[in-house]
C-alpha positions in Angstrom: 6.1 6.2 -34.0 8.9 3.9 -33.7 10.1 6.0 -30.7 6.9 5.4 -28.9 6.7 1.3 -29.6 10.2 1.4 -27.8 8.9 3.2 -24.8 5.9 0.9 -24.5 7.7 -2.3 -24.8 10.4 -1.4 -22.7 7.6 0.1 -20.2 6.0 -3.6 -20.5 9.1 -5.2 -19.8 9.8 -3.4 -16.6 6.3 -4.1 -15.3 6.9 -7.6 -16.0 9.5 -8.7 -14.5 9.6 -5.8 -11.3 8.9 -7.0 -8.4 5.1 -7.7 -6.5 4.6 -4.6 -4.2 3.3 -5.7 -0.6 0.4 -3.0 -0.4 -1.9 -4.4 2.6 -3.7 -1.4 4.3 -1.9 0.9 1.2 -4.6 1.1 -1.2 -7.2 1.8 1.6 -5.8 4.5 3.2 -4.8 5.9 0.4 -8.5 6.0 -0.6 -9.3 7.6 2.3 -6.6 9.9 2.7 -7.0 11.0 -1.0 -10.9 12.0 -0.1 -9.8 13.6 3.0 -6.9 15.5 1.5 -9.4 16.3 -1.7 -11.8 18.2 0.7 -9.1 19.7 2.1 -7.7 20.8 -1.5 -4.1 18.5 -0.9 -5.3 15.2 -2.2 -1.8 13.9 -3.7 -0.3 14.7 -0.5 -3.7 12.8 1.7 -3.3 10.1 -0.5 0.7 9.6 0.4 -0.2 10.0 4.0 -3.0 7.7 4.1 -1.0 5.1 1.9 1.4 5.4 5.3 -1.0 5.5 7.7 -2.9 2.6 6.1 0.3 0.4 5.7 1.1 0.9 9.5 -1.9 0.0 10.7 -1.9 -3.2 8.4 1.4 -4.3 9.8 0.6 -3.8 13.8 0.2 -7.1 15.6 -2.7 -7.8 16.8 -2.3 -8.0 20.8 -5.6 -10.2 21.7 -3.9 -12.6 18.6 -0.6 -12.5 20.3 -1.7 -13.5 24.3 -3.9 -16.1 22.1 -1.0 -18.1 20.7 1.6 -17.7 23.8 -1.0 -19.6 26.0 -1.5 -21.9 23.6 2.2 -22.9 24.0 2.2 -23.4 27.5 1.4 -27.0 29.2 
């Protein structure tokens, strides 16, 4: 019993203090990847690849965005 108060109070102490995780688009495609891979009878590995797939997409600029701000610059 003592053993397993250790474990969880060490456990809680590494939670608190790691860092936050930047997740955008991670959480959604895992979602979706983890269906996809599911019906396919891989989910674990859907949901890895979606999590990658998803964070990639989050993280592309946005090229409409981009022209948008550059003329803005201009006089």
């Amino acid at each position: 019993m003592k053993w397993m108060m250790t474990a969880a109070c060490a456990a809680a102490i590494s939670l608190a203090f790691a860092p936050a995780a930047d997740a955008k688009g991670c959480i959604k495609g895992a979602i979706v990847g983890g269906v996809a891979g599911h019906m396919a009878g891989h989910g674990k590995l859907g949901a890895a690849a979606g999590c990658a797939v998803g964070h990639n997409e989050a993280n592309k600029k946005d090229p409409n965005n981009a022209n948008a701000q550059d003329t803005s610059k201009q006089k």
